[in-house]
N, C-alpha and C positions, 0 to 999 in steps of 0.2 A: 818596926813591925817584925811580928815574929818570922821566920823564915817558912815554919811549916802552915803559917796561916798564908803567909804570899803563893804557897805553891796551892794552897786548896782556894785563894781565887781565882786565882792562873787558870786552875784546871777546869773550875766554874764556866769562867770564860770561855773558854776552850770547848767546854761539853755546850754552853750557849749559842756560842756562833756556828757549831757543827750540826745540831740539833735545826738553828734556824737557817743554817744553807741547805740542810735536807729538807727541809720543808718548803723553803724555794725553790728547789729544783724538782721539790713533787708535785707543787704549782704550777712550776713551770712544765711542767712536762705534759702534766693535764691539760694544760691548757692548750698545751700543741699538739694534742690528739684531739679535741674539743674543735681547736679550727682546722685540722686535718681531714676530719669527720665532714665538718662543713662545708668543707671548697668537697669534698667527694659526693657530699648530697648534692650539692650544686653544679658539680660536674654533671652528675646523674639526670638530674631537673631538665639541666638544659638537653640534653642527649634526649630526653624522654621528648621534649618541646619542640627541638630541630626535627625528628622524627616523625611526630605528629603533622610538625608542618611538611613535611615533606608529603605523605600521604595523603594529608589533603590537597595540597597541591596536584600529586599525581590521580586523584579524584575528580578535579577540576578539572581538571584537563580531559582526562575520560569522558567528560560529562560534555565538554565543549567537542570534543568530537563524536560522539556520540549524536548531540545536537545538531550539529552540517552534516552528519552525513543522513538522518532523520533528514532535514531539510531540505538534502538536496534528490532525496529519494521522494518524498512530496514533490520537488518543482515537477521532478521529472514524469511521476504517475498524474500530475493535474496537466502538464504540456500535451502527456500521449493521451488526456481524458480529452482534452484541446482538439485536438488533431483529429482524435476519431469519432466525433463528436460534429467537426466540421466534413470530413473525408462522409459518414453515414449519409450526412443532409443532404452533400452532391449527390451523392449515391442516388439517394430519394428523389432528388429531383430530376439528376438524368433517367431514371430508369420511369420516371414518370410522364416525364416528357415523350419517349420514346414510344410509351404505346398509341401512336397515333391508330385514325380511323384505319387507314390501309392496311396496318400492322395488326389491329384488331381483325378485321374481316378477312385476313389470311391466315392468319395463327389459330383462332378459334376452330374453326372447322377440323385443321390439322389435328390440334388436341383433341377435339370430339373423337374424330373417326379414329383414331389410335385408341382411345378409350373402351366405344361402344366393341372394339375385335374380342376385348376379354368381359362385355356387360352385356346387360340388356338395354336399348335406348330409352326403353318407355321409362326405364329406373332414374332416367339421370337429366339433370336439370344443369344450365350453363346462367352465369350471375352476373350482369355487369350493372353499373351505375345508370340513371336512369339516361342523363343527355348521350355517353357512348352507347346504350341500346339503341337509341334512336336513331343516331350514327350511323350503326353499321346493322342493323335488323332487317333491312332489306336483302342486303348483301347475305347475311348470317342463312336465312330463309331461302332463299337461292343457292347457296352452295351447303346446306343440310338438310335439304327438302326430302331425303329418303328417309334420314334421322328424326326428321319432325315430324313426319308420317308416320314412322315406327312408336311417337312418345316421347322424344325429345322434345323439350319447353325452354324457351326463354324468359328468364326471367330478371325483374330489377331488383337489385340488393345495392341503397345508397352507401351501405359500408365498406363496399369497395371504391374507394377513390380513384382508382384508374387502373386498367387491367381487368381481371375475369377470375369465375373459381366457377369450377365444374366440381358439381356434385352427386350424390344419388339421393332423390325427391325428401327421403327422410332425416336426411340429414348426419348419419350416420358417417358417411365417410367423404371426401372431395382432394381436389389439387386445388392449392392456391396459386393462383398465376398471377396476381393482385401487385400493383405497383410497390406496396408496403413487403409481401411476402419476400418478391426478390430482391428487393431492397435489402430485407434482414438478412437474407442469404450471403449477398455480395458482400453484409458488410461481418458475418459471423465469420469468414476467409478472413476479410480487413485487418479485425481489432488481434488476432494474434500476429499476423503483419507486422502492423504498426507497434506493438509489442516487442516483438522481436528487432524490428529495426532501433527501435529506445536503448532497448539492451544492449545492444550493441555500441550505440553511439556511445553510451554514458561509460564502455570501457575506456 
């Protein structure tokens, strides 16, 4: 074979394998930026994932405490609803209890005549339930006998359950002395109390 045909395959060759090692190695190279790209998306992906999960997590959790301490702010406002709710009743009942007849037919009068120093008697009328009028009307009329002369009346008024309310005849204006009134009294002191004492506990 000719000499200069040997060198023009040689270099054939030559220009062949270097043409397709360059093309291998731009394959290759693409292809390592290809999966370079991909573990970086996927690095990304997951950072975006662990992230997300993270804040949801710190979400839940917010929300679980959010929930017991909601919860425990309920137990505590229906215990002190408990409490004063039972504490009122006694209330209601001792202080109902307590207006006995003697207690009536002492007190009444008192209140009258402190009343009639800034009225006029004929104006004002004194209320009790019918069985305590009965009670103590004897006694009442005996120790207001100047008042009841003057226009002072006794009167029944079944809506007081135990106790009294003096008033003037039109209705206009009165004190409640009524087993209920001073009840709500004692217990309008009570429920900020009992309020306060919660508060406290629950630090």
């Amino acid at each position: 074979m000719d000499t200069h045909v040997e060198e023009l395959i040689d270099r054939i060759k030559k220009d062949g394998v270097a043409v397709a090692e360059s093309s291998a190695s731009e394959k290759i190279a693409q292809a390592q930026r290809e999966a370079d790209k991909i573990i970086l998306d996927a690095k990304e992906e997951a950072e975006k994932i662990l992230m997300q999960a993270k804040e949801e997590t710190a979400r839940l959790e917010k929300a679980s405490e959010d929930a017991i301490k909601q919860a425990g702010r309920n137990l505590l406002l229906q215990f002190k609803d408990s409490i004063t709710k039972e504490l009122s009743a006694l209330i209601k009942q001792e202080v109902s209890d307590s207006y006995s007849k003697d207690l009536l037919a002492t007190l009444v009068p008192e209140v009258v005549k402190e009343w009639v120093k800034n009225s006029s008697a004929e104006d004002i009328s004194v209320l009790l339930n019918e069985k305590s009028l009965k009670e103590v009307e004897s006694n009442l009329k005996a120790a207001l006998k100047n008042e009841i002369s003057a226009g002072l009346t006794l009167k029944v008024d079944n809506s007081v359950s135990n106790g009294f309310r003096i008033g003037v005849k039109d209705g206009a204006a009165f004190y409640d002395y009524s087993a209920e009134a001073v009840a709500d009294l004692f217990s309008s002191y009570l429920n900020p109390r009992v309020a306060a004492l919660m508060k406290e506990a629950a630090k």
